[in-house]
C-alpha positions as CSV (number, residue, x, y, z in Angstrom):
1,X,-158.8,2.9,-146.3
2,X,-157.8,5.6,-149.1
3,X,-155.2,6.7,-146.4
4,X,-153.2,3.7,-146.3
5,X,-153.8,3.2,-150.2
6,X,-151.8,6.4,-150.4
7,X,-148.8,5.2,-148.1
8,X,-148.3,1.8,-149.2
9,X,-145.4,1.0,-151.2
10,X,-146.8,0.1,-155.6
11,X,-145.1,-3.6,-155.1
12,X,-147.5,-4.5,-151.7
13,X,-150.5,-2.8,-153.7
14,X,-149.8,-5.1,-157.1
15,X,-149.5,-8.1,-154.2
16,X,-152.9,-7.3,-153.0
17,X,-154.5,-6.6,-156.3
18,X,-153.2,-10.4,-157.3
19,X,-155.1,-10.9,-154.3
20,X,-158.4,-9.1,-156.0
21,X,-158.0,-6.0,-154.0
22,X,-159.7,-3.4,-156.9
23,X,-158.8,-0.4,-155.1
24,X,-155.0,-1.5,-155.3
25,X,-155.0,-1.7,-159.0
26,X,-157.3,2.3,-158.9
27,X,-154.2,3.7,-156.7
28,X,-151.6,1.7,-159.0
29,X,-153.1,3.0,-162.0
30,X,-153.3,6.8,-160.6
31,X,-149.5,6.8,-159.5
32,X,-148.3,5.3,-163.2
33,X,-150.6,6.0,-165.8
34,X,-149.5,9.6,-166.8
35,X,-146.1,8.9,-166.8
36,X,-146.5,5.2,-168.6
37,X,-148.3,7.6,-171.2
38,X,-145.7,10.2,-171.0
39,X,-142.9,7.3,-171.7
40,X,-144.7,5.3,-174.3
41,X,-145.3,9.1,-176.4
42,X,-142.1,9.6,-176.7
43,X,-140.9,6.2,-177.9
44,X,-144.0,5.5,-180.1
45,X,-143.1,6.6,-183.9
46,X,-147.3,6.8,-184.5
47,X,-149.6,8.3,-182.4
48,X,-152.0,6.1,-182.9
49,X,-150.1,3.6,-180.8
50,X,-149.5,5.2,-178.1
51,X,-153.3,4.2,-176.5
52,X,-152.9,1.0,-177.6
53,X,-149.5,0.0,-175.8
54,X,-150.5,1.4,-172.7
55,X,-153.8,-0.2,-173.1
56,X,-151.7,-3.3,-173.6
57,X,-149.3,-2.8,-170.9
58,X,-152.3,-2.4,-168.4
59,X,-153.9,-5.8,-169.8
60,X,-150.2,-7.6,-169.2
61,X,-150.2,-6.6,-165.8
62,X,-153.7,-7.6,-164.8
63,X,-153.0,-10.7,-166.5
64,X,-150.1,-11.4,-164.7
65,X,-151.4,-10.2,-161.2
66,X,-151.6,-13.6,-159.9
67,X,-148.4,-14.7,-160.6
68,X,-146.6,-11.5,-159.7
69,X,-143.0,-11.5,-157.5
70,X,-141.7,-8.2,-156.8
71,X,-138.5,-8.6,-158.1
72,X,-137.4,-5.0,-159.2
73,X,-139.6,-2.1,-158.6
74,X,-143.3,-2.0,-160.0
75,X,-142.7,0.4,-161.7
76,X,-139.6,-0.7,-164.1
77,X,-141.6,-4.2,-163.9
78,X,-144.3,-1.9,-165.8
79,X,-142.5,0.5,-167.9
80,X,-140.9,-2.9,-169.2
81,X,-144.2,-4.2,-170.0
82,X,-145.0,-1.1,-172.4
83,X,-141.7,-1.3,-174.3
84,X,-142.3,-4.9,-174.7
85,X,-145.3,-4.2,-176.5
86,X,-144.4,-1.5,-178.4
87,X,-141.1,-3.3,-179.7
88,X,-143.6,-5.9,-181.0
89,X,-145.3,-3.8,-182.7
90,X,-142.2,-1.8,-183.9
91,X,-141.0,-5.5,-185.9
92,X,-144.6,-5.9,-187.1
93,X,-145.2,-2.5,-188.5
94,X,-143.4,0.0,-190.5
95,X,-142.5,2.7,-188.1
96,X,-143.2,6.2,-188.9
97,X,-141.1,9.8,-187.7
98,X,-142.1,10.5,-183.8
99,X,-145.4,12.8,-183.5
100,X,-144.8,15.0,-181.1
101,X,-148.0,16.5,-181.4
102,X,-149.3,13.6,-178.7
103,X,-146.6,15.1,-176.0
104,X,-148.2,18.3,-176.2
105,X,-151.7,16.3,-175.0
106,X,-150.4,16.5,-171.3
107,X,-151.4,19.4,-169.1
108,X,-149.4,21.8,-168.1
109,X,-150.0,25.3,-166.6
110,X,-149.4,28.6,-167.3
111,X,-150.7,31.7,-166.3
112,X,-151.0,34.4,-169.2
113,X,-151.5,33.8,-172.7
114,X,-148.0,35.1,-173.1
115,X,-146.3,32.4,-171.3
116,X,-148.9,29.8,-172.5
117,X,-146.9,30.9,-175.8
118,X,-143.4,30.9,-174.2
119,X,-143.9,27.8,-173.2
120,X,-145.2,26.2,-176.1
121,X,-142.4,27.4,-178.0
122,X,-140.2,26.2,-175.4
123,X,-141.6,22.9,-175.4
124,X,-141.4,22.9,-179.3
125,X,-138.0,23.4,-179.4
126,X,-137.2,20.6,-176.8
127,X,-139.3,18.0,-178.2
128,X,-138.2,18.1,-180.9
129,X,-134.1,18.3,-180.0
130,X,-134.9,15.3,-178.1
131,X,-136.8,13.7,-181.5
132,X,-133.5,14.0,-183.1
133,X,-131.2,12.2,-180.8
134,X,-130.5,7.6,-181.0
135,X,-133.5,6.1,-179.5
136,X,-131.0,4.5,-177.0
137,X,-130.2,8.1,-175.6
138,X,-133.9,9.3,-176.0
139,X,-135.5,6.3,-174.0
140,X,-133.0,7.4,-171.3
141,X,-133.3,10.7,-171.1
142,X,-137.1,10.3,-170.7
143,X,-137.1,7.6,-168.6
144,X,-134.7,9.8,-165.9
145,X,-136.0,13.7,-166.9
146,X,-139.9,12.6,-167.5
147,X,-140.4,9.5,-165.3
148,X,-138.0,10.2,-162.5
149,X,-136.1,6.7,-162.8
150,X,-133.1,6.2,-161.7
151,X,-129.9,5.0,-163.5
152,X,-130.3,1.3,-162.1
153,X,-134.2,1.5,-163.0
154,X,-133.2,2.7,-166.6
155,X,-131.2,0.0,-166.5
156,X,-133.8,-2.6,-165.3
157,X,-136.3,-1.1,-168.0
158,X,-134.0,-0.9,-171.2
159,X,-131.7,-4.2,-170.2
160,X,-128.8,-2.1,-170.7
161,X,-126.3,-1.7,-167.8
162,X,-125.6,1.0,-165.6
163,X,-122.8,2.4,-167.2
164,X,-124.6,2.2,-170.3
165,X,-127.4,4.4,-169.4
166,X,-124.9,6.7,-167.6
167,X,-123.6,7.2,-170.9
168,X,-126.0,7.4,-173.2
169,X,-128.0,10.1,-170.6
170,X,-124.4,11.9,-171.1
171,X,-124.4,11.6,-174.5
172,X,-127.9,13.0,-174.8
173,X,-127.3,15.6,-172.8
174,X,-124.0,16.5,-174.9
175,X,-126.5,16.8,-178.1
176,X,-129.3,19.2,-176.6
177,X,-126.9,21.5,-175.1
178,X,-125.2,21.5,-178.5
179,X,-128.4,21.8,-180.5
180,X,-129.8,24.8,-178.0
181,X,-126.0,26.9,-178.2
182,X,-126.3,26.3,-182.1
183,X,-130.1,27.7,-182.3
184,X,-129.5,30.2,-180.0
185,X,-132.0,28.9,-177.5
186,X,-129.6,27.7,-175.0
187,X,-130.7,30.6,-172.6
188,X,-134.5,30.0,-173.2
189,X,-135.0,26.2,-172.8
């Protein structure tokens, strides 16, 4: 049964998990939850919210399993559910500057201590060009670099339309490349 798991599409598994099927949610939640994690780290301002909003976004969608219509892909539907969330919390609470400290909590792999270092430094120096640009342009660039979405599921996920995102990803790309050539880091990142 894990076979077919693997090979069926993330809107028939949500189906069958409104259906009780446990092992839907399980392969759901092994697909999504790094990169729900990834996406809500870099648009938390605390760190200590990042656990909750996923937590959150995970409760939403088993609360809503029973009434679920694939209407757009699963996983905008989801990513939408987190930045719900964490734009609640966002008007309830006093934001604070990103932590990017909580990006760095990801694996990654390297193969010397020398690039273990390398890399850190240029992962340092990405995060936190990306920190500086207009959340509009920073939830974009993550959603397409980080999470693989397209322009139409960016646009799905941040309301915004196509053109939008297309320029706000052209935008943020405009600012890093300007920020790496001003550094001097344009050939290291």
């Amino acid at each position: 049964m894990p076979d077919t798991l693997q090979s069926t599409t993330d809107e028939e598994l949500m189906l069958r998990y409104g259906g009780g099927d446990l092992p839907s949610f399980r392969e759901l939640y092994r697909r999504h939850s790094q990169g729900l994690y990834r996406f809500v780290a870099w648009r938390s301002p605390r760190r200590a919210w990042v656990d909750e909003i996923v937590q959150d976004a995970w409760a939403s969608l088993h609360a809503a399993r029973a009434s679920y219509q694939p209407q757009a892909a699963f996983r905008t539907w989801l990513y939408q559910l987190a930045r719900n969330r964490l734009i609640d919390m966002l008007r309830q609470k006093e934001p604070l500057p990103l932590d990017i400290e909580v990006l760095a909590e990801v694996p990654h792999e390297a193969h010397t201590p020398q690039q273990t270092f390398e890399q850190k430094q240029r992962h340092a120096l990405l995060h936190a060009a990306i920190a500086l640009l207009p959340v509009e342009q920073k939830e974009a660039l993550v959603l397409q670099q980080f999470s693989a979405m397209s322009v139409n599921e960016i646009a799905v996920v941040t309301g915004a339309e196509p053109e939008t995102v297309k320029s706000r990803l052209r935008y943020a790309m405009q600012k890093l490349r300007a920020q790496f050539d001003a550094s001097g880091a344009g050939g290291r990142a």
